[in-house]
C-alpha positions, 0 to 999 in steps of 0.5 A: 332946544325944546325939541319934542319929537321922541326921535330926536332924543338920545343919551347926550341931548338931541338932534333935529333937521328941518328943511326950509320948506315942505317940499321941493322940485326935481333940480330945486335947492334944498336948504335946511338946518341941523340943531344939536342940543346936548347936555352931556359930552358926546363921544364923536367928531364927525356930522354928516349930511346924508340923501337916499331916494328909492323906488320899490315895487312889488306884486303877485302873479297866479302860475300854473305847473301841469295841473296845481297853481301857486302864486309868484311874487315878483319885485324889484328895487332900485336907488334913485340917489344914495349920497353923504356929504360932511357938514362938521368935523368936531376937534378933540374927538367929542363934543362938548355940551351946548346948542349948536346949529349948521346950516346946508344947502344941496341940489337935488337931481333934475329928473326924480319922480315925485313920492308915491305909495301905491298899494291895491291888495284886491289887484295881485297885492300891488304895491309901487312906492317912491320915498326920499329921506334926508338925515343928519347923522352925528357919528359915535366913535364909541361902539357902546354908545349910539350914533345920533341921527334924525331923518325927514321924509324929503317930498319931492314934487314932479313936475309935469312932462308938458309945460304948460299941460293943457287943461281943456279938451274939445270933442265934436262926432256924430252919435250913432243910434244903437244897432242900426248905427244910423247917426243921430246927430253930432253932439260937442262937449267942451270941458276945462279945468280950474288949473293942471296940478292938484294935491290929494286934498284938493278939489278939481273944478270943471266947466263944461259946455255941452250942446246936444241942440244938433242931436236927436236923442236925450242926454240922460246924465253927463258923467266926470271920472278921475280915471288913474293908470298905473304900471310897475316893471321889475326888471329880469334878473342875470343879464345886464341891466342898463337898457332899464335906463329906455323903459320904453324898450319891449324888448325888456318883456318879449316872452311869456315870463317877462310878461309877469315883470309887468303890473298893469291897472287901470281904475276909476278912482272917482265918479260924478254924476251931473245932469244930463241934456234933452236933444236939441238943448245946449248949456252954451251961454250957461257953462255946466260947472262940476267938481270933483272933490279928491279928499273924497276918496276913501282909499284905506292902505291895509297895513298889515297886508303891507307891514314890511313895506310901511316904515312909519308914520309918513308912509301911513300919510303917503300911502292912503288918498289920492297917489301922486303922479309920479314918472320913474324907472320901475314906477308911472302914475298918471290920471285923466279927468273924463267927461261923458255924455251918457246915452242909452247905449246898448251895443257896442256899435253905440259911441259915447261922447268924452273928453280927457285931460291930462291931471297931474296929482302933487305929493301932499304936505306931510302931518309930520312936517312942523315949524320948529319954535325956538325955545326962550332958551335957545341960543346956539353957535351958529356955524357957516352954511355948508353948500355943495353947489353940484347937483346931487347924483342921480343913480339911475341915470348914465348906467349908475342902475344898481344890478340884481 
């Protein structure tokens, strides 16, 4: 069929899958085709459709032992969906040559997190990562011969919590001068965004309304930071596991040990400088508009420092950039966009007026992720849609966690 991705190639021809889009939501549909291209028989009869999703996380934690030190590795694992479906079963045990394409239809899982790769080698060697693979499989009834498979990263896009999220933040306080704490006037700042949901390669578009006319000291410059929270949990091993499903529970972390089963990071992935507003002055009437373009980030995965978590080309994609807000069991990150007024402040009894709004960052298009183009050759026998109208099971949800 003209297929030129080297993974799709075996002995007997090729096999490709294609999704109809890039990426999909938590409950979409995902509909697709599986092409089979072959020129030799091959020895089988049963295509499968098959749908994994897992979360991983990992990291190390410093421990000491009387007077030495060694490092702990904590991580933990658990499927998200694990599901195989038939799509053909080929009469007489093999399968002739010629073009074939079958058509699918599955639904996913309503609440999966979105595709992520965290990784942060300064901070305890962190990683958190969330990946979905979709893959059509030709099963070989030949143990000499290879079964035929094909896999595509499936992007998963969360969607977020609050519908609609908010995209504007007020703030209005007094602003205390520094040591005497005297107040030196109330400053308001008024800030929103061109929209809630951005990708990595996006840029978030702010404007700002800041009035300093009530305030006697001198803004010097007015600051815009994507601050990005990030916690990964591991769950304790040798008891029952299904109270993970309430990740809230503090129970899960109630000693000195279980506290390691706990990443936590807070840290600002970008920062602009705009400036600032002499006291007594005010932007109103002329909104301040600032940016903050995400592709400027210059996050660079070590690859070797995380080789056995990178499984190929897409997780180079995934894991470099902004990462995606993504909410799961053993996985959360979530960003504010803050924006401050910065005055001299020289002791802790100074305020520092800010606003915060919620951004949600969705999983970009994959490089890997390419229209097919029939080739002038290609005719294949279309076969019926195969469609499983029953949402996929999601494995984390009503005690299906897997145990340690």
């Amino acid at each position: 069929m003209g297929i030129t991705d080297s993974r799709s190639e075996f002995e007997a021809g090729h096999i490709i899958l294609q999704t109809t889009k890039p990426y999909y939501a938590p409950g979409e549909e995902v509909t697709g085709n599986i092409y089979i291209s072959l020129q030799n028989p091959f020895p089988g009869s049963n295509l499968q459709l098959v749908l994994k999703g897992k979360e991983d996380v990992g990291w190390t934690v410093r421990k000491k032992r009387g007077k030495h030190s060694y490092t702990k590795h904590i991580e933990d694992k658990v499927e998200i969906v694990n599901f195989t479906a038939p799509i053909y079963t080929f009469m007489g045990g093999s399968v002739m040559p010629g073009q074939y394409s079958f058509p699918f239809k599955i639904v996913l899982p309503v609440d999966i997190p979105s595709n992520c790769f965290y990784t942060n080698k300064a901070s305890q060697r962190s990683h958190g990562k969330v990946k979905y693979k979709l893959k059509a499989v030709l099963k070989s009834n030949d143990d000499k011969m290879k079964d035929m498979n094909f896999k595509q990263t499936l992007i998963i896009r969360q969607q977020p919590d609050i519908v609609p999220m908010s995209s504007a933040a007020d703030y209005s306080d007094q602003v205390k001068t520094c040591c005497c704490c005297c107040s030196s006037g109330v400053v308001t700042i008024q800030s929103q965004t061109d929209k809630t949901a951005y990708t990595p390669t996006e840029t978030v578009k702010i404007i700002g309304n800041i009035d300093n006319s009530k305030c006697k000291r001198d803004i010097k410059k007015v600051k815009v930071q994507l601050v990005q929270s990030v916690q990964l949990n591991a769950r304790r091993k040798k008891r029952n596991l299904l109270n993970l499903l309430d990740s809230s529970e503090d129970h899960l972390f109630n000693n000195t040990n279980d506290q390691d089963r706990r990443y936590n990071n807070t840290y600002v992935v970008l920062e602009k400088e705009y400036p600032g507003i002499p006291q007594g002055q005010s932007t109103k009437g002329e909104n301040q508009f600032m940016e903050l373009p995400l592709r400027e980030y210059g996050n660079k995965m070590d690859r070797e420092e995380f080789k056995e978590q990178i499984e190929g080309r897409d997780d180079h994609a995934m894991g470099e950039g902004v990462q995606p807000t993504s909410t799961g069991r053993l996985i959360k990150i979530t960003y504010e966009l803050k924006i401050f007024a910065d005055y001299d402040i020289c002791c802790g009894c100074c305020t520092r007026p800010e606003t915060a709004i919620s951004v949600f960052i969705s999983p970009p298009k994959l490089p890997s992720y390419q229209a097919l183009e029939a080739p002038p050759n290609w005719n294949p026998q279309v076969f019926d849609s195969k469609n499983f109208a029953d949402p996929v099971p999601n494995l984390t949800e009503k005690g299906k966690i897997d145990k340690l």
